[in-house]
ChimeraX commands (.cxc) that place a marker at each C-alpha (Angstrom):
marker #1 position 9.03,3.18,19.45 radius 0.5
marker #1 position 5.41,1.97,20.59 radius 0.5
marker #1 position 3.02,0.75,17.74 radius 0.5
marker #1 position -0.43,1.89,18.15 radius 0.5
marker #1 position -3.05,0.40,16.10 radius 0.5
marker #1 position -3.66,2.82,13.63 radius 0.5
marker #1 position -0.63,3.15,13.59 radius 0.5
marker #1 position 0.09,-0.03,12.53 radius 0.5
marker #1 position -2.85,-0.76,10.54 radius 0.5
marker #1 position -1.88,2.37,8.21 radius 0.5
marker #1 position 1.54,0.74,7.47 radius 0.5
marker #1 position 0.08,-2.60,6.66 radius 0.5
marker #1 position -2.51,-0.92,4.47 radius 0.5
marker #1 position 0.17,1.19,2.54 radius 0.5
marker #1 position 2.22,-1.67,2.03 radius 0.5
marker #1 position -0.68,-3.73,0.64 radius 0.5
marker #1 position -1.46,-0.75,-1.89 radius 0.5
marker #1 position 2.12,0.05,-2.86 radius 0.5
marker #1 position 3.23,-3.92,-2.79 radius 0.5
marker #1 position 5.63,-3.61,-0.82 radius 0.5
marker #1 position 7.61,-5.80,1.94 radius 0.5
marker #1 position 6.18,-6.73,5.11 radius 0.5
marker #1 position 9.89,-6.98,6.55 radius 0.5
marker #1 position 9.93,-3.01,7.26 radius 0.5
marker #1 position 7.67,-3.04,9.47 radius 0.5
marker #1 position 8.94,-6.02,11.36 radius 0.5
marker #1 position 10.54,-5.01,14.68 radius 0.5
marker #1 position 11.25,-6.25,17.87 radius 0.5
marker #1 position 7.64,-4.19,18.86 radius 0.5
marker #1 position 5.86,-6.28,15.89 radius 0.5
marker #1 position 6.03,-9.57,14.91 radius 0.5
marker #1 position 4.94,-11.51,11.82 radius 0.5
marker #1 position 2.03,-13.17,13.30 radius 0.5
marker #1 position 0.97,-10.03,14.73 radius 0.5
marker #1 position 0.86,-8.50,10.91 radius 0.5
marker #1 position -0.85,-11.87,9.68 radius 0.5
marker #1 position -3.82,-11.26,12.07 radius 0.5
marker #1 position -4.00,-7.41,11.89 radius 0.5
marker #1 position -4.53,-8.68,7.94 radius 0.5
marker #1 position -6.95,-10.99,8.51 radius 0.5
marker #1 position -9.13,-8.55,10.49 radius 0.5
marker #1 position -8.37,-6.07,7.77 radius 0.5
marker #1 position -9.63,-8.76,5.22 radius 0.5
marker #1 position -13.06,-9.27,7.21 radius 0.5
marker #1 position -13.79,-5.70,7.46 radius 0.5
marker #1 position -13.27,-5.35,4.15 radius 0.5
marker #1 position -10.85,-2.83,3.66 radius 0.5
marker #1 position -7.96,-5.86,1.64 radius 0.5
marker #1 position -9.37,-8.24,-0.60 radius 0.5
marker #1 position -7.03,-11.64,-1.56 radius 0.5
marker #1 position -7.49,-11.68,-4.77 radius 0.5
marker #1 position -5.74,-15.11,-6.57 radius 0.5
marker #1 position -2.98,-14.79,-3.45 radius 0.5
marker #1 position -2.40,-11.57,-4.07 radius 0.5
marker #1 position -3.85,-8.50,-1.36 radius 0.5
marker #1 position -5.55,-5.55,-3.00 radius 0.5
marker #1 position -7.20,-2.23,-1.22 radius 0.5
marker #1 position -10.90,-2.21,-1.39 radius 0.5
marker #1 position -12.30,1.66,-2.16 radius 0.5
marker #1 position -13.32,0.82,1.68 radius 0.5
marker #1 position -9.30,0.64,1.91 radius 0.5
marker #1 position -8.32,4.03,0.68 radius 0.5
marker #1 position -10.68,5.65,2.50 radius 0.5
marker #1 position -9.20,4.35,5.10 radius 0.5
marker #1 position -5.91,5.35,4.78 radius 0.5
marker #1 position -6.69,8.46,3.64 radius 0.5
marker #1 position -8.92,9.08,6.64 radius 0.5
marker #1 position -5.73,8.01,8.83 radius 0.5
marker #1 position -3.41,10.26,7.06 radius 0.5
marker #1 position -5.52,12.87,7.66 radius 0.5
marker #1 position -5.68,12.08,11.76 radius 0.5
marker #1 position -2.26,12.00,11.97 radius 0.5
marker #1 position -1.43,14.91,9.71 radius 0.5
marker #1 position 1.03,13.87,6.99 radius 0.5
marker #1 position 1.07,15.61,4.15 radius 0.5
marker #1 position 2.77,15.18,0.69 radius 0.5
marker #1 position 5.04,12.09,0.72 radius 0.5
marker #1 position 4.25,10.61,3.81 radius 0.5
marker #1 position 1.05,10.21,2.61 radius 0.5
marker #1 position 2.54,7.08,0.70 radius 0.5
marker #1 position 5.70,6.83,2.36 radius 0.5
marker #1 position 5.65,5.52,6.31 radius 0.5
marker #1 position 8.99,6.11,7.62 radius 0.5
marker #1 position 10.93,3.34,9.47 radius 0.5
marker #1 position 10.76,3.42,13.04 radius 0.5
marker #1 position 14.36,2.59,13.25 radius 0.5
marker #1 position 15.67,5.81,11.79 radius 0.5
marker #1 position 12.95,8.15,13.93 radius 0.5
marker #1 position 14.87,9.79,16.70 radius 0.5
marker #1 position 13.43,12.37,19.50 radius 0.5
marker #1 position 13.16,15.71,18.94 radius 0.5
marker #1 position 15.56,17.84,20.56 radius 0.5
marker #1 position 14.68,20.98,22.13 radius 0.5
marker #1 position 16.60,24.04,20.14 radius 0.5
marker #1 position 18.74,25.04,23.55 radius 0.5
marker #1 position 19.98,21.50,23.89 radius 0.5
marker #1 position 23.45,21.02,23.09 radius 0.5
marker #1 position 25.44,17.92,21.62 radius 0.5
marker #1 position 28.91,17.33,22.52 radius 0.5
marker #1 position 30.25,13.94,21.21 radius 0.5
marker link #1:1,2 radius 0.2
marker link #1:2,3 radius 0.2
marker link #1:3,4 radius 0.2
marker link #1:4,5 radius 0.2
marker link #1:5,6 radius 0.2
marker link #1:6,7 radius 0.2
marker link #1:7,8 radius 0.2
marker link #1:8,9 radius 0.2
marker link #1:9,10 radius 0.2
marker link #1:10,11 radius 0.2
marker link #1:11,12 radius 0.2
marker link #1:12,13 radius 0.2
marker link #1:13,14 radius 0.2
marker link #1:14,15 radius 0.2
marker link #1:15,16 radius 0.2
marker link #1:16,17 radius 0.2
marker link #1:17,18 radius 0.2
marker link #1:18,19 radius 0.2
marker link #1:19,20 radius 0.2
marker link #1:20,21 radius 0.2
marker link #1:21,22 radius 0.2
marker link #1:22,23 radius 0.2
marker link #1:23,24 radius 0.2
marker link #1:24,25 radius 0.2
marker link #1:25,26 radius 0.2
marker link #1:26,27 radius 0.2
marker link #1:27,28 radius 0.2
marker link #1:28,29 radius 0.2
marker link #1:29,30 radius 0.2
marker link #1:30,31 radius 0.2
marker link #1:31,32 radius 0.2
marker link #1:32,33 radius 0.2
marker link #1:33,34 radius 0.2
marker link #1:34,35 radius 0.2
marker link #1:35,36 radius 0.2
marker link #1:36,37 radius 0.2
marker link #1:37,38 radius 0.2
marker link #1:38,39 radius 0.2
marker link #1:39,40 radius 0.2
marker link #1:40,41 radius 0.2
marker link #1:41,42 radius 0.2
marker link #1:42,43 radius 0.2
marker link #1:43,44 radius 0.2
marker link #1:44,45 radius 0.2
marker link #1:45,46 radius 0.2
marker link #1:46,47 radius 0.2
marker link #1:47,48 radius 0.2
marker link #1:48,49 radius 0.2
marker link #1:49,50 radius 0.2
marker link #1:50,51 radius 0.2
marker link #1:51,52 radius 0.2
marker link #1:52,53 radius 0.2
marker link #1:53,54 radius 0.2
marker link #1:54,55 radius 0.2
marker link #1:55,56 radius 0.2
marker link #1:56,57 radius 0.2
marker link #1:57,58 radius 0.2
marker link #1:58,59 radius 0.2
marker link #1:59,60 radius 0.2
marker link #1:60,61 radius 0.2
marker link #1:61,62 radius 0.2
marker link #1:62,63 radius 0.2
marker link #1:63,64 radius 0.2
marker link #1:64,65 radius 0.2
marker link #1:65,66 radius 0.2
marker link #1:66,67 radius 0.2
marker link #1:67,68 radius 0.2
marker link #1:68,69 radius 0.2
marker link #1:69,70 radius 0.2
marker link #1:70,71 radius 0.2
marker link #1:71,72 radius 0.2
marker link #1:72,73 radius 0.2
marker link #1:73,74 radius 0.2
marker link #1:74,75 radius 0.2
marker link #1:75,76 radius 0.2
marker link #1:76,77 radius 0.2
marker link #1:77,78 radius 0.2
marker link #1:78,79 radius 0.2
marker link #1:79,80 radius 0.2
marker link #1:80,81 radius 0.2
marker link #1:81,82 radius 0.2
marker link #1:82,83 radius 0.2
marker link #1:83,84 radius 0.2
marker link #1:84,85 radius 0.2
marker link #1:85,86 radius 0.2
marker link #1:86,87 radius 0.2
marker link #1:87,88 radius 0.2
marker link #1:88,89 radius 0.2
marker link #1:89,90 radius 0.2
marker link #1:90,91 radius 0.2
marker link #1:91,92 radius 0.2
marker link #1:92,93 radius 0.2
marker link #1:93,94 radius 0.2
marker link #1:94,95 radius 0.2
marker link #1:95,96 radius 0.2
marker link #1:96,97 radius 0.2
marker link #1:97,98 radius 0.2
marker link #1:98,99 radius 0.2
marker link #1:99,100 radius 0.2
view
């Protein structure tokens, strides 16, 4: 799956709010220095703060992410919850048959 920046940059800003691990959104598309500069650019726009080590949203930050949200249209618990990119599979037209 191809990473587009806002994309990205909604992941990295829902993990920062939620705490959670960078790891998930570590693929073979996205690396950890990759992540490390998208937050550093997130930190000088102001949207993270690093706050005694720790990364915190800035009001700047959830209006971010809920501006994103609303671009790409998630509603209810994907507003909070990005799904893993290994696990997303294509849609399947309804006529299209699987035989295994």
């Amino acid at each position: 799956m191809e990473y587009s920046d806002k994309n990205l940059i909604v992941r990295i800003l829902q993990l920062v709010k939620n705490n959670g691990n960078i790891q998930n959104i570590i693929s073979e598309n996205v690396s950890f220095s990759m992540v490390y500069a998208y937050i550093r650019q997130l930190k000088r726009n102001g949207l993270i703060t690093d706050i005694y080590g720790e990364l915190e949203l800035t009001p700047l930050g959830l209006k971010k992410i809920e501006e994103l949200n609303e671009e790409f249209g998630r509603k209810h618990s994907e507003k909070w919850i990005s799904p893993q990119s290994e696990y997303l599979i294509e849609k399947w037209d309804k006529f299209r048959v699987y035989l295994p």
